[in-house]
LUMBAMAR-918937 format. One record per residue (C-alpha): residue number from 1; x, y, z. Coordinates in Angstrom, 1 decimal, padded with zeros to 4 digits, m for minus. Example, Ala and Ser with C-alpha at 12.3 -4.5 7.8 and 13.67 -1.06 7.14 Angstrom:
<pts>
+-----+--------+--------+--------+
| num |      X |      Y |      Z |
+-----+--------+--------+--------+
|   1 |  012.3 | m004.5 |  007.8 |
|   2 |  013.7 | m001.1 |  007.1 |
+-----+--------+--------+--------+
</pts>
This chain:
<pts>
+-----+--------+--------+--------+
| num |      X |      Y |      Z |
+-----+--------+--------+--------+
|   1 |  079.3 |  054.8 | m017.2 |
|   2 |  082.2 |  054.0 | m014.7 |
|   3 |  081.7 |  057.1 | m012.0 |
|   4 |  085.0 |  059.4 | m011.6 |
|   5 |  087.3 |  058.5 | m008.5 |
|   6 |  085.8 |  062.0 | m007.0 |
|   7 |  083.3 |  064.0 | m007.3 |
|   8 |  084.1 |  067.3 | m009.2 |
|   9 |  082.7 |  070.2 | m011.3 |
|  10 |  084.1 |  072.9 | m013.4 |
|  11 |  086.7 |  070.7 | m014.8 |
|  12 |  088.1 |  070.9 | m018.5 |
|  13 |  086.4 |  067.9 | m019.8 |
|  14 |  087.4 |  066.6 | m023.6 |
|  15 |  087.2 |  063.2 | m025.3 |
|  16 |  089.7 |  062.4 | m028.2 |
|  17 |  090.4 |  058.6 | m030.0 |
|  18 |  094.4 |  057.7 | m029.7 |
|  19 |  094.8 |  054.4 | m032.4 |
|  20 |  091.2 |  053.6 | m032.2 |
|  21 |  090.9 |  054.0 | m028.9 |
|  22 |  088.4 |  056.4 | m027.3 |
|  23 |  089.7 |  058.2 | m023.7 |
|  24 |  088.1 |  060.9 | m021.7 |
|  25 |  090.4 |  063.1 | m020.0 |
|  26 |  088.7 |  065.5 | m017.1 |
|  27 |  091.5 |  068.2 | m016.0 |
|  28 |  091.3 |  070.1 | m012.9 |
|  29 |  088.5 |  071.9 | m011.1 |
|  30 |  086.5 |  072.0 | m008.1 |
|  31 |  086.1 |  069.3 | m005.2 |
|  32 |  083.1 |  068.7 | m002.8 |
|  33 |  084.2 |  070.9 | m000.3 |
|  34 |  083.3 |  074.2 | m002.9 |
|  35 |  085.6 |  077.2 | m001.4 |
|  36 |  089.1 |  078.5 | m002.5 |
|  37 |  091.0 |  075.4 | m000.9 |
|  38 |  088.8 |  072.9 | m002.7 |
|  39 |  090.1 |  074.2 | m006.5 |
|  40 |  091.9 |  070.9 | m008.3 |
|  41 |  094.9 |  070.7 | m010.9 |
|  42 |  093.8 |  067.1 | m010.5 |
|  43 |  093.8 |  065.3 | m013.9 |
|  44 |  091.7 |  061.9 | m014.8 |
|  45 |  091.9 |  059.9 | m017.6 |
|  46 |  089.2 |  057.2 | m018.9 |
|  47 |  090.4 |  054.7 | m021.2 |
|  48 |  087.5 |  052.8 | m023.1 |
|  49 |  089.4 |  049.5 | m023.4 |
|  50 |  089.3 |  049.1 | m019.6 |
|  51 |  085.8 |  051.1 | m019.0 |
|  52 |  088.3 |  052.5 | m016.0 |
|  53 |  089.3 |  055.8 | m014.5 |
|  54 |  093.0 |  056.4 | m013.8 |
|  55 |  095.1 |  059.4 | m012.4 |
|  56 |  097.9 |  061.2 | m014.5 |
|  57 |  099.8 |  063.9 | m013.4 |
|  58 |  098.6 |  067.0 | m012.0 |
|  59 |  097.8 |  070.0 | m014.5 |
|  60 |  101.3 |  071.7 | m014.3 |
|  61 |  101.2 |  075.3 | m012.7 |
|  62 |  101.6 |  073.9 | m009.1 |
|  63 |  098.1 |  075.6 | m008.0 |
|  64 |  094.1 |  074.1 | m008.7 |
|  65 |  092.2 |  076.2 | m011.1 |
|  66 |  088.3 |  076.3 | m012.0 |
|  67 |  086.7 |  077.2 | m015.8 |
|  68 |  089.7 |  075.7 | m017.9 |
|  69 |  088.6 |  075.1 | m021.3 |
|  70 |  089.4 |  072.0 | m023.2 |
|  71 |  089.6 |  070.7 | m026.6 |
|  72 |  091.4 |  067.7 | m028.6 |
|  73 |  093.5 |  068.0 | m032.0 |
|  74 |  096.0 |  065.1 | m033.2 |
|  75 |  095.5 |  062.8 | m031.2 |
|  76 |  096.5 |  065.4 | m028.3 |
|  77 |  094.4 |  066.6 | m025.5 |
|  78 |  094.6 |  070.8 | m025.0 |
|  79 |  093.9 |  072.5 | m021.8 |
|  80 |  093.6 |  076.4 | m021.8 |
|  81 |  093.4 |  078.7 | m018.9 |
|  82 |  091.3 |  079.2 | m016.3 |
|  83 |  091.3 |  080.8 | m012.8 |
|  84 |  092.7 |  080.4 | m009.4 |
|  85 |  091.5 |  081.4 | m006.2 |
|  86 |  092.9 |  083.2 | m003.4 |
|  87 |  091.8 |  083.2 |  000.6 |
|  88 |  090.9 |  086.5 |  000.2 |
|  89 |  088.2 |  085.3 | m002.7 |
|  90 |  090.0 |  087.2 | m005.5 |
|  91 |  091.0 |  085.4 | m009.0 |
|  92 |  093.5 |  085.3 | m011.3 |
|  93 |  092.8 |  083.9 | m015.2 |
|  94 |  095.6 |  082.0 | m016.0 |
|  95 |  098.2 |  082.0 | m019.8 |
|  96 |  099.0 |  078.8 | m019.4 |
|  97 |  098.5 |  076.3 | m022.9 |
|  98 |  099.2 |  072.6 | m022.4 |
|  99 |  099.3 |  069.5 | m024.5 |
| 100 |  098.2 |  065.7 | m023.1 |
| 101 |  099.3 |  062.8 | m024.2 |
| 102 |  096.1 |  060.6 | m022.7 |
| 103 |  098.9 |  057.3 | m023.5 |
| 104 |  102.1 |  058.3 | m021.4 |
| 105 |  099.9 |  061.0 | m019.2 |
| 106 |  102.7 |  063.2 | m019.8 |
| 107 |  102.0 |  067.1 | m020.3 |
| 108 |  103.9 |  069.3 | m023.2 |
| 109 |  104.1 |  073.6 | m022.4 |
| 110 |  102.8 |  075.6 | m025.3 |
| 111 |  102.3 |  078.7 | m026.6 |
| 112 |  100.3 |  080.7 | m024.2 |
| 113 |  097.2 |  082.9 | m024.8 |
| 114 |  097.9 |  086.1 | m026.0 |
| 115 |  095.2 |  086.9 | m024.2 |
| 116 |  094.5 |  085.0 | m021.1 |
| 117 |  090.7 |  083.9 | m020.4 |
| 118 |  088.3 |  081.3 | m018.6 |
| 119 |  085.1 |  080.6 | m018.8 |
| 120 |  085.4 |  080.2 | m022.6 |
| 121 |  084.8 |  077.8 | m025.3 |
| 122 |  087.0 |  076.0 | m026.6 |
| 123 |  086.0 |  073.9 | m030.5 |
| 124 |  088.4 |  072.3 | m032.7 |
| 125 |  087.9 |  073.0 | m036.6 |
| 126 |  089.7 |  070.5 | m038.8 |
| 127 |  091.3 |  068.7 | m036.4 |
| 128 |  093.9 |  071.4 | m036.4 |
| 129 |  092.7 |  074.8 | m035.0 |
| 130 |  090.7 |  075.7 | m032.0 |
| 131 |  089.2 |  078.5 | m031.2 |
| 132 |  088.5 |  079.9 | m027.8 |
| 133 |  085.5 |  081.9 | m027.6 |
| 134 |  085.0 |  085.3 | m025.3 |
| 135 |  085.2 |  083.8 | m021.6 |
| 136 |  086.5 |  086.2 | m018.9 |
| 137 |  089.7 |  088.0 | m018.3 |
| 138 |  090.7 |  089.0 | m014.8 |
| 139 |  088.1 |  091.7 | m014.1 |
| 140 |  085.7 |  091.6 | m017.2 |
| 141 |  084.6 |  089.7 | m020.3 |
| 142 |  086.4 |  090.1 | m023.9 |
| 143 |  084.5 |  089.2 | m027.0 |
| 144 |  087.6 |  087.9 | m028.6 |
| 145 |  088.0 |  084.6 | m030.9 |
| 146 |  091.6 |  083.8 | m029.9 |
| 147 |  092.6 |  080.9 | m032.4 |
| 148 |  095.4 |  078.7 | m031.7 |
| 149 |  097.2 |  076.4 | m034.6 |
| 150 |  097.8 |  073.1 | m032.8 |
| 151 |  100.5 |  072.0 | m035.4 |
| 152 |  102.6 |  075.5 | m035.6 |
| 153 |  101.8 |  076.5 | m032.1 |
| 154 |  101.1 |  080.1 | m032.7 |
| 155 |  098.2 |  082.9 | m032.0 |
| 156 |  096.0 |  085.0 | m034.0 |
| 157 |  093.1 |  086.9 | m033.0 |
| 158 |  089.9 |  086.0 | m035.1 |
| 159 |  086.8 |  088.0 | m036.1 |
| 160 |  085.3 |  089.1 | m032.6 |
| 161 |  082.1 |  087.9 | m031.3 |
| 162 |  079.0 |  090.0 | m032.5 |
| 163 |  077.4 |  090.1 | m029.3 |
| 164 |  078.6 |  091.2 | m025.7 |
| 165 |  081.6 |  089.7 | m023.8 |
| 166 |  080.4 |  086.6 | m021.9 |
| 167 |  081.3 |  083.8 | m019.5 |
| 168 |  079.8 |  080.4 | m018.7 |
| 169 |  078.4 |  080.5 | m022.2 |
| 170 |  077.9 |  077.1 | m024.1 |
| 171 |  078.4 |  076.3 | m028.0 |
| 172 |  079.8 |  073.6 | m030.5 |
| 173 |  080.8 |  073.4 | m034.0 |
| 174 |  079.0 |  071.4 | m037.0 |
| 175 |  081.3 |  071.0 | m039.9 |
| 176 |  082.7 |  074.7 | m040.7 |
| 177 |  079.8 |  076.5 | m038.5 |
| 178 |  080.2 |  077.5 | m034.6 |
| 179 |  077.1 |  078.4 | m032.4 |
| 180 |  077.1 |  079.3 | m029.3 |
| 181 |  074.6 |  080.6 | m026.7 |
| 182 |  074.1 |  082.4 | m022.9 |
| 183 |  076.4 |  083.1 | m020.5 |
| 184 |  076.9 |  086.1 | m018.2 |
| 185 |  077.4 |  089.7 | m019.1 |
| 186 |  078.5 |  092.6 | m017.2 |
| 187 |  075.9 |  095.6 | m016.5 |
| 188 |  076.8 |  098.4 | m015.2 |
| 189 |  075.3 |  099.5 | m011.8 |
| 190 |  074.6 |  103.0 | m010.3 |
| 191 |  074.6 |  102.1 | m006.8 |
| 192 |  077.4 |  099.5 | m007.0 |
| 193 |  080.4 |  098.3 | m009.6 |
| 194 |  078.7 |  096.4 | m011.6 |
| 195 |  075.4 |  092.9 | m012.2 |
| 196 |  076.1 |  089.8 | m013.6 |
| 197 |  072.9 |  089.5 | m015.6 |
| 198 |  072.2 |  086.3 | m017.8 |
| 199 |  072.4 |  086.8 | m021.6 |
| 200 |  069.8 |  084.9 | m023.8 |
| 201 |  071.6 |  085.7 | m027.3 |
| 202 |  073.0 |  082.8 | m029.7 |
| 203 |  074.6 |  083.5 | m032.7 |
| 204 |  076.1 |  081.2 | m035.5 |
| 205 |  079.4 |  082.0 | m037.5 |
| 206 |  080.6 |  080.3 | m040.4 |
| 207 |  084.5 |  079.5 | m040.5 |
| 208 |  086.2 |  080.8 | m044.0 |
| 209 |  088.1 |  077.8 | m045.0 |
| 210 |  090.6 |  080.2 | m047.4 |
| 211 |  090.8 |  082.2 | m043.9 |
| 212 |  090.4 |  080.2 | m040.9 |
| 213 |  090.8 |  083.3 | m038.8 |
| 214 |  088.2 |  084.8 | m040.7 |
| 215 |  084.1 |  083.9 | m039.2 |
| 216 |  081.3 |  085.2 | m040.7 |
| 217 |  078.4 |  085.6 | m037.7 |
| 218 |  074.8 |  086.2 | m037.8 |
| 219 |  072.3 |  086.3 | m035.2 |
| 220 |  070.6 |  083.4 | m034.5 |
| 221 |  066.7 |  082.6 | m031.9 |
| 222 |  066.8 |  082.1 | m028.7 |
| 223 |  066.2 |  079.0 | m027.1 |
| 224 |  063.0 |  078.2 | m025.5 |
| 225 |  063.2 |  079.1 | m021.8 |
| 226 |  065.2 |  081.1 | m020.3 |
| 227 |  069.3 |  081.9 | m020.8 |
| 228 |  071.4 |  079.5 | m019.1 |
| 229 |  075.2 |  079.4 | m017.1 |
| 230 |  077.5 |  076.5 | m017.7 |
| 231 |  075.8 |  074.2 | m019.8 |
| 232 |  077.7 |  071.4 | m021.8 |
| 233 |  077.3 |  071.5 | m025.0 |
| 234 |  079.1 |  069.7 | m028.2 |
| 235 |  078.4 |  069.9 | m031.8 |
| 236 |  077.7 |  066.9 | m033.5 |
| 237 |  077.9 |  065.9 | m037.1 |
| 238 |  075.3 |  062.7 | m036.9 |
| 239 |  072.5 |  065.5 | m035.6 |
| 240 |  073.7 |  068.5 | m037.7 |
| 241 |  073.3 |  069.7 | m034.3 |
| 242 |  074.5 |  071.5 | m031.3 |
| 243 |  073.3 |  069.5 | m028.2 |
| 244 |  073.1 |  071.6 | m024.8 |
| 245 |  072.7 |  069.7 | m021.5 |
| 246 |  071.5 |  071.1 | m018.7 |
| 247 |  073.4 |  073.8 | m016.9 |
| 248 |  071.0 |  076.9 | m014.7 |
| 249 |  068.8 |  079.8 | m015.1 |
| 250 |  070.2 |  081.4 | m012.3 |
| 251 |  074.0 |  082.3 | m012.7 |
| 252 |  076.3 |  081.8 | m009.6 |
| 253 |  079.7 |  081.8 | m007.9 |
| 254 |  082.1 |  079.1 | m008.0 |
| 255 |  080.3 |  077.8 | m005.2 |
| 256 |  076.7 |  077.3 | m006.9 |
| 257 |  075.1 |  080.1 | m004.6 |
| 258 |  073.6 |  082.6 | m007.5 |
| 259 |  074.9 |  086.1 | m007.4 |
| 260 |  071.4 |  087.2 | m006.5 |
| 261 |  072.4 |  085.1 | m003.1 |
| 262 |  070.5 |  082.2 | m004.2 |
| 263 |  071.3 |  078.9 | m004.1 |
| 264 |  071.6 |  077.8 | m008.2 |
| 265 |  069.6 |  074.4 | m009.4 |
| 266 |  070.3 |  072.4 | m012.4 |
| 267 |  067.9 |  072.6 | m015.4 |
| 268 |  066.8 |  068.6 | m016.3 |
| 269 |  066.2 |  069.1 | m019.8 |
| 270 |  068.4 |  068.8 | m023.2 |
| 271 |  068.3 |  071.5 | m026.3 |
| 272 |  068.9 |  071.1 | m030.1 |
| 273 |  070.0 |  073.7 | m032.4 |
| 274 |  069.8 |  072.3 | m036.0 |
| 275 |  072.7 |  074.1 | m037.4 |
| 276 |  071.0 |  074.7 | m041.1 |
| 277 |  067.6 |  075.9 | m040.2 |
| 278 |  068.1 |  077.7 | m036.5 |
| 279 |  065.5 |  076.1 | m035.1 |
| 280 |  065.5 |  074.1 | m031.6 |
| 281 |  064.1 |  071.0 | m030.3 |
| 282 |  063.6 |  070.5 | m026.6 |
| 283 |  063.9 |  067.1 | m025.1 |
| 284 |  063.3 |  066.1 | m020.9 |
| 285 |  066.5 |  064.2 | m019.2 |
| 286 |  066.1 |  061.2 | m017.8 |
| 287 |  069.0 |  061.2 | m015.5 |
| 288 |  070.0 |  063.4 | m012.3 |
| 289 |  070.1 |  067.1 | m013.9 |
| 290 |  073.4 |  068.4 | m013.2 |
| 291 |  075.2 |  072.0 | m014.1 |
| 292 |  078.4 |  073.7 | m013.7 |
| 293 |  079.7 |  071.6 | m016.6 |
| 294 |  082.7 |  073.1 | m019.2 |
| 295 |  082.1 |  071.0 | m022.4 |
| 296 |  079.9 |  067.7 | m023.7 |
| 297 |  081.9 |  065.2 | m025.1 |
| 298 |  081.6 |  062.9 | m027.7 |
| 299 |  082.3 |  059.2 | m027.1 |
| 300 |  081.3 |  056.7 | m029.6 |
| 301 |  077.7 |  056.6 | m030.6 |
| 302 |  076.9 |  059.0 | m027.0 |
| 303 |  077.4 |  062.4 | m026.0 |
| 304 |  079.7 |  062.3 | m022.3 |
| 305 |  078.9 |  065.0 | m019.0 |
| 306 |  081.3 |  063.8 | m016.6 |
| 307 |  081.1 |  065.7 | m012.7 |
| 308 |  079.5 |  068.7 | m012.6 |
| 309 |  076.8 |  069.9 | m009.5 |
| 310 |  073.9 |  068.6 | m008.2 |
| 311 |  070.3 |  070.1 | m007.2 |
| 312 |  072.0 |  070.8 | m003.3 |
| 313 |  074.8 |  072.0 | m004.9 |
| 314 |  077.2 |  069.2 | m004.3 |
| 315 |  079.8 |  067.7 | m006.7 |
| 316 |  079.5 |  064.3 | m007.8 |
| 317 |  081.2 |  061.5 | m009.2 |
| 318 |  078.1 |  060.4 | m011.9 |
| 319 |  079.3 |  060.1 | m015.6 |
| 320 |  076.4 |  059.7 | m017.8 |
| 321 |  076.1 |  059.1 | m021.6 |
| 322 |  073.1 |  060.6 | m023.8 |
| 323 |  072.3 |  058.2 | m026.7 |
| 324 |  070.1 |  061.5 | m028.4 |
| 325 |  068.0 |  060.6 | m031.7 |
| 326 |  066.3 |  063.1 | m034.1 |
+-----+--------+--------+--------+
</pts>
């Protein structure tokens, strides 16, 4: 598809149809540069009828921010979070909640999260609520379901995560069922404060629709190979599937250098989760493999990364569209 003006990673990436027609809209993140004064409240905004990239206004807040979490409800693009970056390295996760109109670009203020997190999921359930998934809060993961109520603009906290707090996780929803997978976790360390260390657990919940803030999770395999950081990943309801691209087997900094010191590479290869039986497919890509991505989005009959980071750990430009068959 039509590259992105610049190249960027870590940006809140979601796709949503506005009377019939289909836009992408790719909010902040990081630029090519990769250190504290490279971090983007840039916003882009691809409109299908034109097969064109255009800028909008800049995410308010008046600073960049990396790991934002995106999601779309009524005809309404929602951008949640994420963290900003001082010289001195330290980071801040971020309250702010804002609406996007992809037609007039303009931005709305909303309710902020009660608790505030990046890093996380964010999935959309009956075009109404979305749900933000663990993620990380200023120094440490939660394993909260925050759920937000696009039409009344309020809060409430949902039935926890089963597993450990995690970051750079990936997951999607299929009808009234969530799964997500990997991420980071925090272990503690004798000799120092604490390891990132990569989590291989997945889990599935199942949305009560008499109690949307009520989700019944169970355990669910691993995928083949090992965990994965910053995947993208979207549910879709063709597949009865949640389709993970990409993403690495070694976590890392904002930069893409692993937290073991080593420089991270992308993983060139796409994973099913049928949502009814657990069980996954594995499928090679045949594109550049990229990581550092914060959602997969649908568009049409394909399934949209747009940015992320390269093998040498640079940002690109490349939009690519899967056109995945079962």
């Amino acid at each position: 598809m039509a590259p992105m003006p610049v190249a960027v990673s870590n940006n809140g990436l979601v796709g949503l149809d506005v009377d019939g027609t289909g836009y992408i809209v790719s909010f902040a993140g990081l630029g090519n540069g990769r250190s504290d004064e490279d971090t983007l409240a840039t916003t882009w905004v691809y409109d299908a009828r034109s097969a064109k990239w255009s800028q909008a206004d800049d995410v308010p807040g008046g600073v960049g921010r990396l790991a934002s979490t995106a999601a779309a409800a009524g005809e309404r693009a929602f951008i949640f979070g994420g963290y900003t970056v001082e010289e001195d390295g330290s980071e801040v996760s971020t309250p702010w909640t804002h609406a996007f109109d992809p037609v007039t670009g303009v931005f709305e203020e909303r309710a902020p999260m009660p608790v505030p997190v990046d890093d996380s999921i964010a999935l959309t359930w009956q075009d109404r609520y979305i749900y933000l998934l663990s993620g990380w809060h200023n120094s440490g993961n939660v394993n909260l379901v925050q759920r937000y109520d696009t039409i009344e603009n309020t809060w409430v906290q949902a039935t926890p995560i089963p597993g450990p707090g995690v970051f750079g996780q990936a997951g999607g929803i299929v009808g009234n069922t969530i799964a997500y997978c990997d991420g980071v976790a925090i272990k503690p360390h004798p000799e120092q404060r604490r390891d990132f260390v990569a989590s291989n657990r997945c889990f599935r919940g199942a949305i009560r629709p008499d109690d949307p803030s009520r989700i019944d999770w169970h355990t669910l395999s691993p995928h083949p190979g090992p965990p994965r950081y910053r995947m993208a990943a979207a549910g879709s309801d063709a597949l009865g599937a949640v389709v993970f691209v990409g993403g690495s087997d070694n976590p890392y900094n904002y930069n893409g250098i692993g937290y073991n010191g080593e420089p991270s590479q992308p993983v060139a290869e796409i994973l099913l989760l049928d949502i009814e039986s657990g069980e996954w497919q594995t499928v090679e890509i045949d594109a550049p493999a990229t990581m550092d991505h914060r959602a997969l989005v649908p568009f049409g009959d394909a399934l949209v990364t747009a940015g992320g980071m390269l093998a040498d750990q640079r940002t690109t430009k490349r939009v690519i569209a899967y056109s995945i068959r079962r």
